[in-house]
C-alpha positions as CSV (number, residue, x, y, z in Angstrom):
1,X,-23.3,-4.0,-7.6
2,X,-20.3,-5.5,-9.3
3,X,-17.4,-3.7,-10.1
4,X,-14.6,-5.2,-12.2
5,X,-12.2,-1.9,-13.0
6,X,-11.1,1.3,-12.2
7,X,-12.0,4.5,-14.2
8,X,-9.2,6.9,-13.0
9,X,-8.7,8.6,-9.9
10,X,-10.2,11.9,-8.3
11,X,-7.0,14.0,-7.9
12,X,-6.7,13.6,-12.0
13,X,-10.4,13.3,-13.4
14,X,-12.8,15.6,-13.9
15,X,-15.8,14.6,-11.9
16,X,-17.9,18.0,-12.1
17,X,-20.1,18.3,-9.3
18,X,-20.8,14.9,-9.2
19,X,-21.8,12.9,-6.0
20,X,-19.3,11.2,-4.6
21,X,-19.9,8.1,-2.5
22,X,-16.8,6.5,-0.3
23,X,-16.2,2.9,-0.4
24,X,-13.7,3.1,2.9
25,X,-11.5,0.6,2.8
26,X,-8.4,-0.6,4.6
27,X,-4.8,-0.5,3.7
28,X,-4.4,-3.8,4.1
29,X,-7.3,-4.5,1.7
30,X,-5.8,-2.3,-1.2
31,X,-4.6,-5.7,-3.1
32,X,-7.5,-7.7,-2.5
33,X,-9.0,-8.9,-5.5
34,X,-12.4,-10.1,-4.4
35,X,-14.0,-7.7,-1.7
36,X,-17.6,-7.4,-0.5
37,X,-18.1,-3.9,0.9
38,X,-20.8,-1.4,1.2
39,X,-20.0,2.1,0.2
40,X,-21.0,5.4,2.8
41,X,-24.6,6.0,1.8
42,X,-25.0,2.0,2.1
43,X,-24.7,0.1,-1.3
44,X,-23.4,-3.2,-1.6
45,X,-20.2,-3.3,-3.7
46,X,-18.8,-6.7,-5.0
47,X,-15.1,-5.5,-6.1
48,X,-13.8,-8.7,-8.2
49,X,-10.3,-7.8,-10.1
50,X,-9.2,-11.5,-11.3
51,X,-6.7,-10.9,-13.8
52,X,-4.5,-8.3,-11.4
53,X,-4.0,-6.5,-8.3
54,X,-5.8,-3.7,-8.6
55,X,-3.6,-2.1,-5.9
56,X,-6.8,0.9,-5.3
57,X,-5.7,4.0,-4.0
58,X,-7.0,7.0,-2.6
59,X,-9.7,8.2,-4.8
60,X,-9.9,5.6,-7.3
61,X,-12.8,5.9,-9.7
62,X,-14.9,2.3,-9.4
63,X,-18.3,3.5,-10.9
64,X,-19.8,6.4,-12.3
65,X,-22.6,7.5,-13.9
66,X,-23.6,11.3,-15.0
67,X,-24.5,12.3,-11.8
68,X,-22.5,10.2,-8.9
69,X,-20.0,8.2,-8.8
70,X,-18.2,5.4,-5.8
71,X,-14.3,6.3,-5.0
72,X,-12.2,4.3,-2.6
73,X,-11.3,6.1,0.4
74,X,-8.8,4.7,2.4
75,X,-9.1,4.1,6.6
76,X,-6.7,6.2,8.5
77,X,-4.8,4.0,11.5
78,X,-2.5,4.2,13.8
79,X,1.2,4.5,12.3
80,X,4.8,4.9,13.7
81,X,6.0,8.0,11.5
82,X,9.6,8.0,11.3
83,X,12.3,10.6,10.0
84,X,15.9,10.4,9.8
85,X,18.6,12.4,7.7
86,X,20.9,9.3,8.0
87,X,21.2,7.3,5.5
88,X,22.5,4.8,7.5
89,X,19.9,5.2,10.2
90,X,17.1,4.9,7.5
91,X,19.0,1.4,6.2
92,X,19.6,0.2,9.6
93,X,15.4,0.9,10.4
94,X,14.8,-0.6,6.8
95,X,16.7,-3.7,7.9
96,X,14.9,-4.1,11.2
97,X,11.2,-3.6,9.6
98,X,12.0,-6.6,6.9
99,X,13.2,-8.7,9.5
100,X,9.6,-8.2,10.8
101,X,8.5,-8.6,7.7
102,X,6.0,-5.7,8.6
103,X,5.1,-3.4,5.4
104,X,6.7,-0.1,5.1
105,X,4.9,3.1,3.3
106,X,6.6,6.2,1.7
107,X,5.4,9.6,1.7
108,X,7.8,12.7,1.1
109,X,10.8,11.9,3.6
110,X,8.6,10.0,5.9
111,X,8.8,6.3,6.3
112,X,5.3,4.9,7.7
113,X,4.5,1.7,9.9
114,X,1.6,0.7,10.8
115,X,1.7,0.8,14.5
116,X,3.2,-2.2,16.3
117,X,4.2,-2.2,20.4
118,X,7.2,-4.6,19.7
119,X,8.8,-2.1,17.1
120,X,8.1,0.8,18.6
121,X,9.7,-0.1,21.5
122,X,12.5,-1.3,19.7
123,X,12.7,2.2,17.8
124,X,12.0,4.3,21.0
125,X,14.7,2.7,23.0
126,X,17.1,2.8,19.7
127,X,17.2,6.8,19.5
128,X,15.2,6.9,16.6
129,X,13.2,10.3,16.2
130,X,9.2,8.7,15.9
131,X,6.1,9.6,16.5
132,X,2.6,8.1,16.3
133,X,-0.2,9.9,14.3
134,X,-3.2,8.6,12.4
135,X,-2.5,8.4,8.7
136,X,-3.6,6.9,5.4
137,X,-1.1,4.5,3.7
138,X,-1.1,5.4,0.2
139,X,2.5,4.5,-0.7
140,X,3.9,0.9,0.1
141,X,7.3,0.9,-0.4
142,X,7.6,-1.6,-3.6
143,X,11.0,-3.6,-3.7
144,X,12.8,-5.1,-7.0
145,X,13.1,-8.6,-5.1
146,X,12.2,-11.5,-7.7
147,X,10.0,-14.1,-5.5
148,X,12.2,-17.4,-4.9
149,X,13.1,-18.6,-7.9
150,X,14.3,-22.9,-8.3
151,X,17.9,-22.6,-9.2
152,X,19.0,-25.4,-11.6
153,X,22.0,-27.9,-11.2
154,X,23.6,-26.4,-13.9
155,X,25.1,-23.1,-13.3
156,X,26.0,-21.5,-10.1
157,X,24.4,-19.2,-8.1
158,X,26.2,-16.0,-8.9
159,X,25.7,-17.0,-12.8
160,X,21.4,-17.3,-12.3
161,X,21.6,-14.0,-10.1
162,X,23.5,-12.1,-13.0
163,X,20.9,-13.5,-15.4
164,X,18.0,-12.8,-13.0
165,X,19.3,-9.5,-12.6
166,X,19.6,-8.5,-16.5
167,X,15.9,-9.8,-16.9
């Protein structure tokens, strides 16, 4: 089956008692555009989103007809779950996950990592209040960075990040 867009999400559709089949997928997969999956009860999915990310999330709508429909169910894993009231302590864990360059999820005034020895190590033996628990990541933090961007011979730096910046 090929599926080439979303049609809303369960926690804001009406689906009335419709079947619902899982397509379980991994967080790491939710920007894939091309995917080759087979849902719970065993159908072959072809997921091909060219023209964007389709950035799924739990419960995404992918087919339907009037009686059953496929959402995307996201794989629970292994996470460092870490809280702080700090700000500072929050900027300074923030600083040492994009060194990593490891992703970092949100959810209420949690910050989730997928789980990695090196880092939690590094957190454990920094003070920082963590624990490990099997979540889904729903929520990648998203950051306002601009991808590297060719700056000219004419103009300095601080000038093209003022006029990046107003963009």
């Amino acid at each position: 089956m090929l599926i080439t867009e979303k049609y809303g999400n369960l926690h804001s559709s009406e689906i009335s008692n419709k079947n619902v089949d899982a397509l379980r997928i991994e967080w790491h997969e939710t920007g894939k555009r091309i995917l080759h999956k087979t849902t719970k009860s065993g159908i072959g999915v072809t997921l091909k989103f060219l023209n964007e990310n389709p950035n799924f999330k739990e419960g995404d709508i992918l087919w339907q007809d009037e009686s059953s429909l496929i959402a995307v169910e996201i794989i629970p894993v292994e996470c460092i779950v870490v809280t702080s009231d700090s700000v500072i302590a929050v900027a300074a864990l923030c600083y040492e996950i994009g060194n990593r360059h490891l992703p970092l999820f949100s959810e209420k005034n949690e910050l989730l990592i997928p789980y990695n020895t090196p880092l939690y190590n590094l957190l454990h033996s920094s003070g920082y209040l963590i624990r490990i628990e099997e979540r889904k990541l729903n929520n990648p933090f998203k950051t306002t960075v601009l991808p590297h961007v060719q700056v000219s011979v004419n103009g300095s730096i601080p000038t093209k990040i003022h006029q990046l910046s107003s963009l």
